[in-house]
N, C-alpha and C positions, 0 to 999 in steps of 0.2 A: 225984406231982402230977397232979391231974385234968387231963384236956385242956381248954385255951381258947379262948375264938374272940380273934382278932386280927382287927385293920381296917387294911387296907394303902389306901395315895390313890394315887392314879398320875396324870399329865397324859400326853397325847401330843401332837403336833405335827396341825395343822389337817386335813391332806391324808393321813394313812397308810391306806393297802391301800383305793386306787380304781381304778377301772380309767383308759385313760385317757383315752377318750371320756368318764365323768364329770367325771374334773377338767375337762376342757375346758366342758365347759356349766356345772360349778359357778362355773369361773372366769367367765365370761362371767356370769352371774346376779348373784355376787359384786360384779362391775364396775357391773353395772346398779344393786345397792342400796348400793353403799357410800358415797354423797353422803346416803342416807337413814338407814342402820342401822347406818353404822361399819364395822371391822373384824370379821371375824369370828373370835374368839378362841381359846382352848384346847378341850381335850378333857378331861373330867374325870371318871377310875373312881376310885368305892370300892371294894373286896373286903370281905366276911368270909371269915378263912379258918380252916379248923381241921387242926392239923396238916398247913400249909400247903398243905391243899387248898381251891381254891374251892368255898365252900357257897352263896355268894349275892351280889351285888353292885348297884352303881346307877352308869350310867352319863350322862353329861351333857354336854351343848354349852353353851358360853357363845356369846352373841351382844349385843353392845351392853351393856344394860342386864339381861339375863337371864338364867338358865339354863334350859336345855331338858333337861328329866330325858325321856332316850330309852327308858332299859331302866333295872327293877329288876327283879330276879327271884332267890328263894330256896327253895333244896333242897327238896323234900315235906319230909324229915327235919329240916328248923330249923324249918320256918313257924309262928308263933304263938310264938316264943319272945322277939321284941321285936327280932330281928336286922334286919327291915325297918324301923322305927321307928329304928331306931340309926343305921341308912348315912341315912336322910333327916337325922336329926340332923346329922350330918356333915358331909351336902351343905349343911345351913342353913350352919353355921362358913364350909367352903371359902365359899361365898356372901357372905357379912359381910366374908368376906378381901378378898376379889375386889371389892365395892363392887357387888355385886348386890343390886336391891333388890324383885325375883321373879322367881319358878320358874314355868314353865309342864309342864305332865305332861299324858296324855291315855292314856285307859284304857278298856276293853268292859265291857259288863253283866255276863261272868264273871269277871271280874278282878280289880280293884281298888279298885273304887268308891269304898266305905265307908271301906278303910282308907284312903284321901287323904282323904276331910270330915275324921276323925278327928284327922287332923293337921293342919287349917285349910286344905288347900286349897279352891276356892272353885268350885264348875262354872259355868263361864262360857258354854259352847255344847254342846248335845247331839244328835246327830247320831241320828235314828230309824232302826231297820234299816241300818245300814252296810254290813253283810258279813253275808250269811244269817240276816239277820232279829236280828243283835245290836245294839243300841245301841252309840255310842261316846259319849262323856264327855270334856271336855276341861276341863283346872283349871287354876287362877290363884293361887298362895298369894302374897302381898305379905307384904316380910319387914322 
């Protein structure tokens, strides 16, 4: 049997592996926006893996009404095989579960631009020279 990629979801709890001088000013920041923004919700990884190793994944914060896609990132060796496109798919469902109704991502001029348009995200603010002269890009997909 050929090997497969598998897609594992994972949640974890709000607050894992902070120091604890952040928690304390998250908490406090937390306190200040929680009459505006709610709680702040789960933690949500997809994996691809292959023969249970990690090849790539997408990781995401819920808050209020949205998810914040933090990290996606896939092996040199899968990219271009649709494995990014799939954990986004993913994220749309967990999304629809959850009663999310957008993602917000933000990404550099070498990175990821195109393949978010591609998938309907929408650049909302573009930050010129960021960091050594890169652009940053920030998107809005409404689901």
């Amino acid at each position: 049997m050929e090997d497969e990629i598998t897609f594992v979801t994972e949640f974890a709890s709000k607050s894992e592996d902070r120091t604890e001088g952040e928690k304390f000013l998250r908490q406090g920041l937390n306190k200040f926006n929680y009459p505006f923004l709610g709680e702040h919700g789960s933690k949500l990884s997809i994996f691809a893996k292959r023969d249970e190793v990690i090849i790539g994944g997408a990781y995401s914060e819920k808050c209020s009404d949205a998810f914040y896609l933090r990290l996606l990132w896939i092996d040199d060796n899968y990219r271009t095989q649709g494995i990014g496109k799939k954990l986004l798919s993913l994220l749309d469902e967990e999304a629809h579960k959850e009663g999310i109704r957008k993602i917000f991502v933000d990404t550099y001029q070498f990175q990821a631009k195109e393949f978010y348009e591609k998938l309907e995200y929408k650049v909302i603010a573009t930050v010129p020279e960021y960091i050594l002269g890169y652009d940053r890009f920030f998107f809005r997909k409404d689901l």
